[in-house]
Structures are given as structure tokens and as C-alpha cells.
Jmol script that loads the backbone (N, CA, C; Angstrom):
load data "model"
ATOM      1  N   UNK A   1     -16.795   2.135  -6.814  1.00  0.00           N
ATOM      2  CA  UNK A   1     -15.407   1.705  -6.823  1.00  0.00           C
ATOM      3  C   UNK A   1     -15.182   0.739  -5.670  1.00  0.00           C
ATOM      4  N   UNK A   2     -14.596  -0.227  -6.206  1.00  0.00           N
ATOM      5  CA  UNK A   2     -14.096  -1.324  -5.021  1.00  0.00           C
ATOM      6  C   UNK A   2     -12.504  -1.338  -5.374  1.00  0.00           C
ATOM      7  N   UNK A   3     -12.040  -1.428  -3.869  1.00  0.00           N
ATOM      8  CA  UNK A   3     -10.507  -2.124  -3.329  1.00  0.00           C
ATOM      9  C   UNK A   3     -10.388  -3.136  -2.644  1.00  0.00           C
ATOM     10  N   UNK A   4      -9.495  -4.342  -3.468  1.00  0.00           N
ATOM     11  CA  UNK A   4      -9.943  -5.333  -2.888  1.00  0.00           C
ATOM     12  C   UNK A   4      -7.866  -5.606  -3.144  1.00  0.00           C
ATOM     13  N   UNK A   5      -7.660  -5.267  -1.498  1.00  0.00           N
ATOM     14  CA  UNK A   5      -6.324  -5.935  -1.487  1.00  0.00           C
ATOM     15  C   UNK A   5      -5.777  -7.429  -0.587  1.00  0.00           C
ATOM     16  N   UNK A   6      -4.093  -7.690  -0.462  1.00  0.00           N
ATOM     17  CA  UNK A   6      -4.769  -9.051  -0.710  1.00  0.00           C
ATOM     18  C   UNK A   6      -2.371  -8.880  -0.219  1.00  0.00           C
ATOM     19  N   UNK A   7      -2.231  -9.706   0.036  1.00  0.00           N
ATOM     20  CA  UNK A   7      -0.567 -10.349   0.552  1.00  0.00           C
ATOM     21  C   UNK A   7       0.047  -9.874   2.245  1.00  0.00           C
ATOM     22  N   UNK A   8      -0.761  -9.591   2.870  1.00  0.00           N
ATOM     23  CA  UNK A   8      -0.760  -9.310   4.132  1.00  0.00           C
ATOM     24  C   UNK A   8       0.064 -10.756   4.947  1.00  0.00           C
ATOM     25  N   UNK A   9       0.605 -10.487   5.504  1.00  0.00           N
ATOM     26  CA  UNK A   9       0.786 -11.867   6.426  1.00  0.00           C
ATOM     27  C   UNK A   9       1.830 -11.193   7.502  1.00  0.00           C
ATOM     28  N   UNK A  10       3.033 -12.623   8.253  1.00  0.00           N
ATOM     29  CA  UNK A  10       3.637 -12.556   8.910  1.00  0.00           C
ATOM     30  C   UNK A  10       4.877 -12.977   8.722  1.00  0.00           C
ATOM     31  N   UNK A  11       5.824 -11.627   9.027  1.00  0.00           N
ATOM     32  CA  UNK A  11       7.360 -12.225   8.486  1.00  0.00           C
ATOM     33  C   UNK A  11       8.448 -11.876   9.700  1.00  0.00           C
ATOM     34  N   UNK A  12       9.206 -12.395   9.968  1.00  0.00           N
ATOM     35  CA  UNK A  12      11.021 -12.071  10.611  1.00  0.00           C
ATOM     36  C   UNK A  12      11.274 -10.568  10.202  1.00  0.00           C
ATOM     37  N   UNK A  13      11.742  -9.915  11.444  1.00  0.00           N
ATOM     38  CA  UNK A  13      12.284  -9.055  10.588  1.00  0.00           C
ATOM     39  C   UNK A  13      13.512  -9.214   9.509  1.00  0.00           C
ATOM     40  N   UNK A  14      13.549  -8.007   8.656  1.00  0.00           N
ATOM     41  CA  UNK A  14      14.452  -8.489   7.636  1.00  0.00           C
ATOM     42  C   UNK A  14      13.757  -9.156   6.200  1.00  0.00           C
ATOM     43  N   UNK A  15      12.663  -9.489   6.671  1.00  0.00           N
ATOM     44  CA  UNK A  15      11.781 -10.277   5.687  1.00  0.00           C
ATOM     45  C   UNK A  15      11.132  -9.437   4.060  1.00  0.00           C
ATOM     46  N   UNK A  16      10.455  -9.858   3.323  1.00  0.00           N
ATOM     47  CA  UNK A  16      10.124  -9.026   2.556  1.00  0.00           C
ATOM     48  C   UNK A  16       8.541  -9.652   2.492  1.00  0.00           C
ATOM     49  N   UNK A  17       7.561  -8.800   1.603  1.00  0.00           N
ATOM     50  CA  UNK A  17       5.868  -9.094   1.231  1.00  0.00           C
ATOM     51  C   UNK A  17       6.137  -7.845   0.295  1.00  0.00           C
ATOM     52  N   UNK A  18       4.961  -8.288  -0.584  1.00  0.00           N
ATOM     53  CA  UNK A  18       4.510  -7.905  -1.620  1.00  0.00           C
ATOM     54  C   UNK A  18       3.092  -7.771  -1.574  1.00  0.00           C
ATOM     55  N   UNK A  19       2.390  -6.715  -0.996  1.00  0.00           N
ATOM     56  CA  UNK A  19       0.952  -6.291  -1.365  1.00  0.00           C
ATOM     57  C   UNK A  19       0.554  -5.934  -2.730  1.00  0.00           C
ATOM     58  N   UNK A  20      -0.719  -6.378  -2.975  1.00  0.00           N
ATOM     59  CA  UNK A  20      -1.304  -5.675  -4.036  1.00  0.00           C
ATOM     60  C   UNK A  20      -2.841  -5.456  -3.466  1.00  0.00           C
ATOM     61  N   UNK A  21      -3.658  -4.563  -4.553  1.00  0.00           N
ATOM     62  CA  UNK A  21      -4.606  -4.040  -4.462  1.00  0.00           C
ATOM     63  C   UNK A  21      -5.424  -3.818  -5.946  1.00  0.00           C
ATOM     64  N   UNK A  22      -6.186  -4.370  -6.035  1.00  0.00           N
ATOM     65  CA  UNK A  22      -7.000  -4.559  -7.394  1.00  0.00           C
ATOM     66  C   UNK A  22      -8.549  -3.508  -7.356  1.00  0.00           C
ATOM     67  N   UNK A  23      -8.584  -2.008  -8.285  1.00  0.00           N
ATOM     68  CA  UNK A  23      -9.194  -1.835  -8.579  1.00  0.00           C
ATOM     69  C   UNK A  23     -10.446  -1.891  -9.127  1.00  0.00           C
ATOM     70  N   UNK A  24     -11.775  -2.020  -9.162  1.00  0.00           N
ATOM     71  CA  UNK A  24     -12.990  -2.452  -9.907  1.00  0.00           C
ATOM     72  C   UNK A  24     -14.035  -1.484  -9.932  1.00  0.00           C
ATOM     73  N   UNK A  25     -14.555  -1.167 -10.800  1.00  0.00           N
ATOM     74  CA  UNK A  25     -15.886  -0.085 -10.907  1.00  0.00           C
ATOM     75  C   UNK A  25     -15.541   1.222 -11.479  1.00  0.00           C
ATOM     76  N   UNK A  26     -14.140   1.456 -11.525  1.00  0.00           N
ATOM     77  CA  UNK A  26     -14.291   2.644 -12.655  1.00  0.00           C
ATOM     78  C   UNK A  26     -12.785   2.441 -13.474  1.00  0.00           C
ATOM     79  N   UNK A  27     -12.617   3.430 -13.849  1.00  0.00           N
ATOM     80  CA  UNK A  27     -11.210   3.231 -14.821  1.00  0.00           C
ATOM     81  C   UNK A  27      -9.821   3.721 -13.731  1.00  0.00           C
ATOM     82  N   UNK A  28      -9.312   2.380 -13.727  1.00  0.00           N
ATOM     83  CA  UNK A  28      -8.264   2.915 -12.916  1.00  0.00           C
ATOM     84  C   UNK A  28      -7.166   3.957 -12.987  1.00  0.00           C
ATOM     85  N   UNK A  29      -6.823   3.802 -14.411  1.00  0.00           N
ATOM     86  CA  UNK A  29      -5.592   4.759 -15.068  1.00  0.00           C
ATOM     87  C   UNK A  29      -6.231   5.634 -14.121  1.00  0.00           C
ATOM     88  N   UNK A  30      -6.914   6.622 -14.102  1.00  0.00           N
ATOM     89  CA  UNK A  30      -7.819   7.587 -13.861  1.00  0.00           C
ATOM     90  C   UNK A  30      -7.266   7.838 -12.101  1.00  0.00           C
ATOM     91  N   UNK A  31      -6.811   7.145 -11.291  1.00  0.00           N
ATOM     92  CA  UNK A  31      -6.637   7.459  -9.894  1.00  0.00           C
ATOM     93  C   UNK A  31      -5.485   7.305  -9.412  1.00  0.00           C
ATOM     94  N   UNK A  32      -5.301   8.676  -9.174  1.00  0.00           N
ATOM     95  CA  UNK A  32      -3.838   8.473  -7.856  1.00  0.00           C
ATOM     96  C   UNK A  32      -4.144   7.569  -7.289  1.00  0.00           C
ATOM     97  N   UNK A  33      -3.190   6.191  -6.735  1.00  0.00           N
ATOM     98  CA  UNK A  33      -3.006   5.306  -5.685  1.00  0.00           C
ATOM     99  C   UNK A  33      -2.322   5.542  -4.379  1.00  0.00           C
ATOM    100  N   UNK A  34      -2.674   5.105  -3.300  1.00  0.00           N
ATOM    101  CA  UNK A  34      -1.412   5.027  -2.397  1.00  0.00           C
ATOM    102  C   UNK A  34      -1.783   3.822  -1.455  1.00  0.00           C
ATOM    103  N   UNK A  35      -0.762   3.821  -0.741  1.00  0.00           N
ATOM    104  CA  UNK A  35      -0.770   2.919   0.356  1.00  0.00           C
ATOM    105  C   UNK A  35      -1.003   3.623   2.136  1.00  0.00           C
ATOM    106  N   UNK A  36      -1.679   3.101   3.011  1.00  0.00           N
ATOM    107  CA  UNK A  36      -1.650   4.001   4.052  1.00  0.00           C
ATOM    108  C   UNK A  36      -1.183   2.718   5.603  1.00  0.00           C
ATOM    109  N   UNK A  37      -0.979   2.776   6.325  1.00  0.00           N
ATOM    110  CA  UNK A  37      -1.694   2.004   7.226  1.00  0.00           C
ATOM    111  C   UNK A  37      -2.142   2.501   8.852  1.00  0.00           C
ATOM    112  N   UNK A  38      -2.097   1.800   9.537  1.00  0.00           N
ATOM    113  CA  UNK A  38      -2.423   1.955  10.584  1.00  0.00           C
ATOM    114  C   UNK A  38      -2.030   0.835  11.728  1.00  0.00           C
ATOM    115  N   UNK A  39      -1.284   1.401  13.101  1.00  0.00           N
ATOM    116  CA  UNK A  39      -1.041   0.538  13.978  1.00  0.00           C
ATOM    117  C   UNK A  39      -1.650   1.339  15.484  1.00  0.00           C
ATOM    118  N   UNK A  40      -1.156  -0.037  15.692  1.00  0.00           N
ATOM    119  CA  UNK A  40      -1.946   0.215  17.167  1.00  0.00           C
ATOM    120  C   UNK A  40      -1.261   1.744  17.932  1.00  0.00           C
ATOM    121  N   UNK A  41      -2.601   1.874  18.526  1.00  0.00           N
ATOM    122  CA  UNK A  41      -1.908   3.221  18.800  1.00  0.00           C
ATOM    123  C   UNK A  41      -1.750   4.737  18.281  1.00  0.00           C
ATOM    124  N   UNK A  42      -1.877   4.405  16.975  1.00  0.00           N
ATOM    125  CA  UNK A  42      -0.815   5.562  16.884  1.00  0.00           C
ATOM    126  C   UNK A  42      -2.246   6.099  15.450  1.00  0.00           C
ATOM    127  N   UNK A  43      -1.878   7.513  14.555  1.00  0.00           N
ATOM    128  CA  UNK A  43      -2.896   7.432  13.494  1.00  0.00           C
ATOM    129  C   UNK A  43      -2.615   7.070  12.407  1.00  0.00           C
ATOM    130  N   UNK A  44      -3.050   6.747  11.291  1.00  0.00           N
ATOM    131  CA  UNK A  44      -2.971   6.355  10.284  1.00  0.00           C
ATOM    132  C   UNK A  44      -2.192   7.106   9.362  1.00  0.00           C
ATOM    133  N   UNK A  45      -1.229   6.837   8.154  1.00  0.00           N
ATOM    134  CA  UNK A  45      -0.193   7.801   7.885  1.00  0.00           C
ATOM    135  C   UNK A  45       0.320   6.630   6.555  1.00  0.00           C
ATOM    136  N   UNK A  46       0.331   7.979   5.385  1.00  0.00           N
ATOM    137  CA  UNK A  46       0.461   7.497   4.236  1.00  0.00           C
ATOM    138  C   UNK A  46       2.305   6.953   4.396  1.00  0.00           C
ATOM    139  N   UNK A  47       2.170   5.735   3.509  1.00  0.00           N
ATOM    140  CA  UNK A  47       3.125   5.185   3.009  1.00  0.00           C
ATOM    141  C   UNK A  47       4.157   5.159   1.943  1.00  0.00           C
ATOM    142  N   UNK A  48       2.953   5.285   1.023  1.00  0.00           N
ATOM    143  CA  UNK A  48       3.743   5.475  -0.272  1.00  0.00           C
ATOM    144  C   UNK A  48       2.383   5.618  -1.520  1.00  0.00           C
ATOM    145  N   UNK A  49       2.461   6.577  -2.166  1.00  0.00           N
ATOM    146  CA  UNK A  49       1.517   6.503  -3.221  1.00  0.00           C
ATOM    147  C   UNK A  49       2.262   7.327  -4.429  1.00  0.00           C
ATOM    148  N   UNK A  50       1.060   6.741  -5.590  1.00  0.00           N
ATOM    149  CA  UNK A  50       1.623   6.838  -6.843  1.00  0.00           C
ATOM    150  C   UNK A  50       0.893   7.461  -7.947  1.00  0.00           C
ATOM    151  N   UNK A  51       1.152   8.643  -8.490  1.00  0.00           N
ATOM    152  CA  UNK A  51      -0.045   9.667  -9.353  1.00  0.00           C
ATOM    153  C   UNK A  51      -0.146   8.663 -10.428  1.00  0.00           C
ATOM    154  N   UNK A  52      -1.114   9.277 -11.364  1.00  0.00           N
ATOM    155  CA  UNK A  52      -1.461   8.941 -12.819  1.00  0.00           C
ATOM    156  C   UNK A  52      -0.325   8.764 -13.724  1.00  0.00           C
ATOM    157  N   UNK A  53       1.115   9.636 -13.186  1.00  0.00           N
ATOM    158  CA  UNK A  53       1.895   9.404 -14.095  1.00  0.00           C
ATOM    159  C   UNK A  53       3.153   8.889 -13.799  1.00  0.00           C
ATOM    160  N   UNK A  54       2.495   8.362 -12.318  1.00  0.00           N
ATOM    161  CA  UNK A  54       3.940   7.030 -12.249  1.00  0.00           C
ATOM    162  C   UNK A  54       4.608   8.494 -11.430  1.00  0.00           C
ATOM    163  N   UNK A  55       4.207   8.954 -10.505  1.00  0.00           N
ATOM    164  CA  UNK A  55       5.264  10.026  -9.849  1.00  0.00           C
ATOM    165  C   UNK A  55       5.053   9.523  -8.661  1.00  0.00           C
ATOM    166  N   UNK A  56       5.993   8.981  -7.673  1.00  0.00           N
ATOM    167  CA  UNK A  56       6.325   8.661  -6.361  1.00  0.00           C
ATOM    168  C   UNK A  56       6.156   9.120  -5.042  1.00  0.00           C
ATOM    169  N   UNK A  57       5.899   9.061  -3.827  1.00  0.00           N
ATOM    170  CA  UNK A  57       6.290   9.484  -2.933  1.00  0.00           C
ATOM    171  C   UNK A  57       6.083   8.794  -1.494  1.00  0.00           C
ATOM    172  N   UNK A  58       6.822   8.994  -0.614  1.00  0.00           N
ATOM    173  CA  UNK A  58       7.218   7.881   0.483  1.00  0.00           C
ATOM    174  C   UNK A  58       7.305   8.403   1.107  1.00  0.00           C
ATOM    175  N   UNK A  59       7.152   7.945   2.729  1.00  0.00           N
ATOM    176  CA  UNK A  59       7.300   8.166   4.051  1.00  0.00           C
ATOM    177  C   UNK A  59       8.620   8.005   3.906  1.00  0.00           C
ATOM    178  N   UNK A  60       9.367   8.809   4.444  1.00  0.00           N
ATOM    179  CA  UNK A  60      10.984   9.072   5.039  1.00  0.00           C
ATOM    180  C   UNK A  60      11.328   7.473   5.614  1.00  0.00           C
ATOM    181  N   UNK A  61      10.509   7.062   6.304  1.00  0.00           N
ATOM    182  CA  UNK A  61      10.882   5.920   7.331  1.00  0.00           C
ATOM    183  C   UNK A  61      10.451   4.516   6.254  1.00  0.00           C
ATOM    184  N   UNK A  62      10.410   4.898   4.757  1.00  0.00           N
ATOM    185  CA  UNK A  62      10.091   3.564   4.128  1.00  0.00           C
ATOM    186  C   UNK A  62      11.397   3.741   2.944  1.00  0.00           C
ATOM    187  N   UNK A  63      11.653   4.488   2.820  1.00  0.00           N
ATOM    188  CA  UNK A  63      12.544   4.858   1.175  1.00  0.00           C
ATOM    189  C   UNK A  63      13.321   3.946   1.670  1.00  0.00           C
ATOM    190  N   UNK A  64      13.737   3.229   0.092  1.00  0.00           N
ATOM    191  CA  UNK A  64      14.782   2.472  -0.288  1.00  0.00           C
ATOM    192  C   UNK A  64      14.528   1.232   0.327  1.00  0.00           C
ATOM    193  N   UNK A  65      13.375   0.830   0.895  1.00  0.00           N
ATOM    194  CA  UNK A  65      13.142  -0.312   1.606  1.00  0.00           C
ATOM    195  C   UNK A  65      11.742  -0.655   0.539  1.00  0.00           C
ATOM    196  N   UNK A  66      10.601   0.480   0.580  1.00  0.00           N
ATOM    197  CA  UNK A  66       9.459  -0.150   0.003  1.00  0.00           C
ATOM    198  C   UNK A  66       9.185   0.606  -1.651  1.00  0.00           C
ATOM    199  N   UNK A  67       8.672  -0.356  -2.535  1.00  0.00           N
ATOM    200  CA  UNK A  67       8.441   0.444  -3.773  1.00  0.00           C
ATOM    201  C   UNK A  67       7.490   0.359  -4.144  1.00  0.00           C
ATOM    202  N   UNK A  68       6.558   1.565  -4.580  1.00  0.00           N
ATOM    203  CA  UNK A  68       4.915   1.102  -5.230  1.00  0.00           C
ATOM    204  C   UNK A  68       5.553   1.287  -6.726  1.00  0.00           C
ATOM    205  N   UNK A  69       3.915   0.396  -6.986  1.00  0.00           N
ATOM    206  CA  UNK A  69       4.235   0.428  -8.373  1.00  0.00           C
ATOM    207  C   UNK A  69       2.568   0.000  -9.036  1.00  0.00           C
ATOM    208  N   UNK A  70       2.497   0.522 -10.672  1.00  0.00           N
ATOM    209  CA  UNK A  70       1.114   0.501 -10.592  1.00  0.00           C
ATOM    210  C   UNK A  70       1.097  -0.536 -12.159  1.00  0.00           C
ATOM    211  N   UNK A  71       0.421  -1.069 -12.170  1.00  0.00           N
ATOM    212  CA  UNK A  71       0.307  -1.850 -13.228  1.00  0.00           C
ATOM    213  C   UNK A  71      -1.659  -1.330 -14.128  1.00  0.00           C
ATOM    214  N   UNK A  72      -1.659  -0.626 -14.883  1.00  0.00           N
ATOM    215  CA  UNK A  72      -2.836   0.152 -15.016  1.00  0.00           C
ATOM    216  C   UNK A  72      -3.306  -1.192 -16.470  1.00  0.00           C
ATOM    217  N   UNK A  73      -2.647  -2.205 -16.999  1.00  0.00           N
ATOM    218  CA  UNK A  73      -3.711  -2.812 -17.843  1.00  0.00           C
ATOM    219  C   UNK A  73      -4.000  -4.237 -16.671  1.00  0.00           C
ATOM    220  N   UNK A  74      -3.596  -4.109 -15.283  1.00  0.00           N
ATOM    221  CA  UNK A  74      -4.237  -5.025 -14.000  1.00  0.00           C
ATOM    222  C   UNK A  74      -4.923  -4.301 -13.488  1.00  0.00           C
ATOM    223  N   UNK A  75      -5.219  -3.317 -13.599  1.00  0.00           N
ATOM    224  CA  UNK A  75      -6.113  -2.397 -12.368  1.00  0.00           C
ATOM    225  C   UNK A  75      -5.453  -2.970 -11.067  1.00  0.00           C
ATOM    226  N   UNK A  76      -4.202  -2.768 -11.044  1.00  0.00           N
ATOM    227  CA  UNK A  76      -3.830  -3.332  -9.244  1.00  0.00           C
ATOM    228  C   UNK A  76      -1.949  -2.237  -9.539  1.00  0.00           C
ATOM    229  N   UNK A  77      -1.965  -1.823  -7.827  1.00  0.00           N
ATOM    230  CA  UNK A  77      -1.276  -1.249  -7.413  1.00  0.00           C
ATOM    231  C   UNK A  77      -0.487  -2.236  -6.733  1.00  0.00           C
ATOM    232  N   UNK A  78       0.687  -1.783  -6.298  1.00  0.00           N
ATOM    233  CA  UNK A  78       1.305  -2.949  -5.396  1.00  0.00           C
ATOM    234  C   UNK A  78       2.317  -2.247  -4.933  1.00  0.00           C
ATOM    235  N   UNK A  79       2.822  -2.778  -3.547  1.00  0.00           N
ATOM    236  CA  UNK A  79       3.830  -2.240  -2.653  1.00  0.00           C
ATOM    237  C   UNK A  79       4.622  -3.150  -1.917  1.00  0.00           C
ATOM    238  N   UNK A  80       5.842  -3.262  -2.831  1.00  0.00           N
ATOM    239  CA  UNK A  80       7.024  -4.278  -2.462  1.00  0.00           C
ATOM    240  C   UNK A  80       7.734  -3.402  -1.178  1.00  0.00           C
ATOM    241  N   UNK A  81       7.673  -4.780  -0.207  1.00  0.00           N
ATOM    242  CA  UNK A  81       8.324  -4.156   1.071  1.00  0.00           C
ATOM    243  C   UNK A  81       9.412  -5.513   1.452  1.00  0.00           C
ATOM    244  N   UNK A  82      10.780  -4.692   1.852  1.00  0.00           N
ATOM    245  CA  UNK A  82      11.590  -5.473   1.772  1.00  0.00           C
ATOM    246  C   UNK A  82      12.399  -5.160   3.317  1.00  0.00           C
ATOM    247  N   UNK A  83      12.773  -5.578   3.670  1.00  0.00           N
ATOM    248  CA  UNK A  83      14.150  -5.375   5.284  1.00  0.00           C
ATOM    249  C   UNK A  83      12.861  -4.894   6.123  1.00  0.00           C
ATOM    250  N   UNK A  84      11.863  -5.423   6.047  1.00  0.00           N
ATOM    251  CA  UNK A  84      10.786  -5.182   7.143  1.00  0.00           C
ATOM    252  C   UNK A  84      11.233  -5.336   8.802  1.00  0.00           C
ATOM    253  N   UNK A  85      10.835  -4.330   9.077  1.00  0.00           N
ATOM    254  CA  UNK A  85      10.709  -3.630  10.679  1.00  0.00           C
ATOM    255  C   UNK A  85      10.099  -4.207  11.149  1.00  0.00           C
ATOM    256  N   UNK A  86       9.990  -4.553  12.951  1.00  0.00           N
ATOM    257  CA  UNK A  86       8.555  -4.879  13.586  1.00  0.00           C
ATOM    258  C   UNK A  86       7.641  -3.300  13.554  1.00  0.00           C
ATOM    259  N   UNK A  87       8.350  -2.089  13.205  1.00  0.00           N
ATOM    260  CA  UNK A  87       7.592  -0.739  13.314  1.00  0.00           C
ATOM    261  C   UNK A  87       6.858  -0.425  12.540  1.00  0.00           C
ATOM    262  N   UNK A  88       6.963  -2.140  10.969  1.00  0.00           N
ATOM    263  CA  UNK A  88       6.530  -1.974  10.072  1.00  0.00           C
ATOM    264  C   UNK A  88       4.982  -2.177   9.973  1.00  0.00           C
ATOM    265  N   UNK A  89       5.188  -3.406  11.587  1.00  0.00           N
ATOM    266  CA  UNK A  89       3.893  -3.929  11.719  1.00  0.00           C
ATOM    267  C   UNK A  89       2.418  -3.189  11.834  1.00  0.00           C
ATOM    268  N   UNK A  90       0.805  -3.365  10.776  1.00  0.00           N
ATOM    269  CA  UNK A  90       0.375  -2.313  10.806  1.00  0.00           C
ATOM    270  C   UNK A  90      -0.493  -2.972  10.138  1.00  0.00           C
ATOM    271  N   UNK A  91      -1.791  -2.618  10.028  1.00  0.00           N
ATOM    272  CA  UNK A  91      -2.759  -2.662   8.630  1.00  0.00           C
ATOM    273  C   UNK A  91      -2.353  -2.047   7.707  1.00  0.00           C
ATOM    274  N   UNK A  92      -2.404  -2.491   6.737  1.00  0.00           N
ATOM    275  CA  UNK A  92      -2.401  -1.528   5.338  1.00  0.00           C
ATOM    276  C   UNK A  92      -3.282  -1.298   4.431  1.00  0.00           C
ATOM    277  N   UNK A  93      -4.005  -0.196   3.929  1.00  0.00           N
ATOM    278  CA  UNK A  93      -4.471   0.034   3.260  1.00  0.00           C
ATOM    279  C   UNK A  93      -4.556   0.632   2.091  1.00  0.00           C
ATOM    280  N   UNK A  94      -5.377  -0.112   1.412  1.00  0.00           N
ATOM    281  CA  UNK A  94      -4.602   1.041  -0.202  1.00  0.00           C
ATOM    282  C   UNK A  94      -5.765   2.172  -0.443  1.00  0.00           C
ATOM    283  N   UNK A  95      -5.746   2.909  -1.261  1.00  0.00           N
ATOM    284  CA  UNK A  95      -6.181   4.446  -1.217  1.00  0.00           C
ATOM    285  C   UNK A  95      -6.268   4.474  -3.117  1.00  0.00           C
ATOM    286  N   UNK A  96      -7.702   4.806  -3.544  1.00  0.00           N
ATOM    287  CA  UNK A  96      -7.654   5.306  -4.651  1.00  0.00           C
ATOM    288  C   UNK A  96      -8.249   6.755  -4.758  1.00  0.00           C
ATOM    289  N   UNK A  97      -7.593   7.688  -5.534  1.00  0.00           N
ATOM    290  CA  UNK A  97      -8.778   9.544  -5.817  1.00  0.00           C
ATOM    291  C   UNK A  97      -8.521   9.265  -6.978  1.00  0.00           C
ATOM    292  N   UNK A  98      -9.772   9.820  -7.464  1.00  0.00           N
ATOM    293  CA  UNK A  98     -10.486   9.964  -8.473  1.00  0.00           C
ATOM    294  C   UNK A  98     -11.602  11.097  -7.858  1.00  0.00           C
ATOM    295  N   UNK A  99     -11.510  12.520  -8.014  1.00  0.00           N
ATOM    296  CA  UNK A  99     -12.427  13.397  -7.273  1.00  0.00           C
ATOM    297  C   UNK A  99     -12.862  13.029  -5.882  1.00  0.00           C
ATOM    298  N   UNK A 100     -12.621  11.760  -5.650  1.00  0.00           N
ATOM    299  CA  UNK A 100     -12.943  11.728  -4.189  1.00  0.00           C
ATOM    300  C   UNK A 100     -11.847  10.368  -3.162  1.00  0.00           C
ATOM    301  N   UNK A 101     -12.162   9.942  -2.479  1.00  0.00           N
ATOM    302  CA  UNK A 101     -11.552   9.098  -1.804  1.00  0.00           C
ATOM    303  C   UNK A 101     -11.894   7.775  -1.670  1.00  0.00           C
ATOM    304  N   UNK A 102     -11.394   6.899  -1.962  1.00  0.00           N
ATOM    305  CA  UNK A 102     -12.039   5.271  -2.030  1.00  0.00           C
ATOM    306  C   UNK A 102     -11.245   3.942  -1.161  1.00  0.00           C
ATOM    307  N   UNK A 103     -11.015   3.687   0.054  1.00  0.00           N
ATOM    308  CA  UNK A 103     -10.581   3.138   0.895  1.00  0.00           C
ATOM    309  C   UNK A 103     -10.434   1.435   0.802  1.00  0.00           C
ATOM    310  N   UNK A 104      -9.686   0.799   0.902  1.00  0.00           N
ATOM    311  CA  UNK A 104      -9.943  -0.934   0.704  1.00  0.00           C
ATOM    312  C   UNK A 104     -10.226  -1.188   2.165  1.00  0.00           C
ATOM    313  N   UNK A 105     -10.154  -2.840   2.440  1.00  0.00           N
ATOM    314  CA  UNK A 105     -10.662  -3.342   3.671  1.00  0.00           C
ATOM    315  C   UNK A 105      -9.056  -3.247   4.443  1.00  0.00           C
ATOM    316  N   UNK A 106      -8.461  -3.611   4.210  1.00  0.00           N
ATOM    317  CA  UNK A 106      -7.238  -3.438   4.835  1.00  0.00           C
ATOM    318  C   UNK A 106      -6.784  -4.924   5.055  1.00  0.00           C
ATOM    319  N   UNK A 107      -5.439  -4.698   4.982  1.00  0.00           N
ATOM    320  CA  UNK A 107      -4.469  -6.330   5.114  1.00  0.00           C
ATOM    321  C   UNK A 107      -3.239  -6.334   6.325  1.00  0.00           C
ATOM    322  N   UNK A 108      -3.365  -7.175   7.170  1.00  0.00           N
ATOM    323  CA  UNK A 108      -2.322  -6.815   8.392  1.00  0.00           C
ATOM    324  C   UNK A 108      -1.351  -7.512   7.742  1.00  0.00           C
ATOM    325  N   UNK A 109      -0.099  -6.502   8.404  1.00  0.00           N
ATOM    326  CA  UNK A 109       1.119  -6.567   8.096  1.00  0.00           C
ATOM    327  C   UNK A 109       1.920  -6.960   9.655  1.00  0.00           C
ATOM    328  N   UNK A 110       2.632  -8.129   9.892  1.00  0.00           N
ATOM    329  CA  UNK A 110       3.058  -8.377  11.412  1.00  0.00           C
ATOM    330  C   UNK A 110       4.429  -8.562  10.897  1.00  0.00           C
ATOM    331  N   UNK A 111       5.497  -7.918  11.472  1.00  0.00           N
ATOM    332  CA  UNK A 111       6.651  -8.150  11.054  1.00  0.00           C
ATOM    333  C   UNK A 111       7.197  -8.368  12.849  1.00  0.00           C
ATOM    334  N   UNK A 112       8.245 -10.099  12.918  1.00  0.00           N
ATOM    335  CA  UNK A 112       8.789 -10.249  14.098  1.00  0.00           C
ATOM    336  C   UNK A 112       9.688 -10.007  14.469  1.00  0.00           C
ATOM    337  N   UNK A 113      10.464  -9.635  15.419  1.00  0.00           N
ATOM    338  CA  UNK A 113      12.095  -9.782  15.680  1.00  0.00           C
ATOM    339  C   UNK A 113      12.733 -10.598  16.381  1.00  0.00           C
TER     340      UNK A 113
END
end "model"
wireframe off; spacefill off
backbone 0.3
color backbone group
């Protein structure tokens, strides 16, 4: 299994990005997704991920700001982030299970104020 994600950049706060993450090597339907990241400092801590059947769940400190969403005939997940924080600022990584755990390279996220 490969994760190969991809809309990382640098925005104002207030700003919005749109990550995605494209599945390859097995059947995606097949895997819970999520999003995780990581900033300086601090440990790594899920974001937002999304079961097999489209069931939700979010960090307290993202609701109503970020939305995953899974597109299963793209094999790609994606996580619209909108009124971005500098607290937002972070690597992100996306996360596939399928019996086990499958990690992407990660995409920095720099949000300014």
C-alpha cells in the first residue's frame, strides 16, 4: 500500500487548503482513512478520519472548520480546511487500516498571522 498525499502549502490565517491523499496497492473502499499531523514540539494527534461507511470524527479543536471526505471510485481521501489557525500549522499526514496501519510521507501545513 502506498500514500501519496499532495496540497500542503502556506496560507494567512483565516485562509483555507484542501489536502488530498491518493491510495495505491490495495482496494481502498476497504480502509478506514484519517488525517493526523504533527508540529513542532508537541505529539502527533489525529485530525479527522473517516470509516468505510462515511462515519466521521474530529478533533474538538477542528469541527466546523475542517471536513474529510472520501471519494472511493478516486482512491483519494481529502481534508478541506477552512478559517485556518497558525495552531493549525503542522505536517499532515494521512492514515489508511486495513488490518494494519499504512502512513503517507506527509505535507506541511504553515498557516500565518
Amino acid at each position: 500500500v502506498q500514500l501519496q498525499a499532495s496540497g500542503g502549502g502556506s496560507v494567512q490565517a483565516g485562509g483555507s487548503l484542501t489536502l488530498s491523499c491518493k491510495l495505491s496497492g490495495s482496494a481502498f473502499s476497504l480502509h478506514h482513512m484519517g488525517w493526523y499531523r504533527l508540529a513542532p514540539g508537541k505529539q502527533r494527534e489525529m485530525v479527522a478520519t473517516i470509516s468505510t461507511t462515511n462515519t466521521t470524527n474530529y478533533k474538538d479543536a477542528v469541527k466546523g472548520r475542517f471536513t474529510i471526505s472520501r471519494d472511493n471510485t478516486k482512491n483519494t481521501v481529502y481534508l478541506q480546511m477552512s478559517s485556518l489557525k497558525p495552531e493549525d500549522t503542522a505536517i499532515y499526514y494521512c492514515n489508511a487500516v486495513f488490518i494494519r496501519a499504512y502512513w503517507g510521507q506527509g505535507t506541511q501545513v504553515t498557516v500565518s498571522s
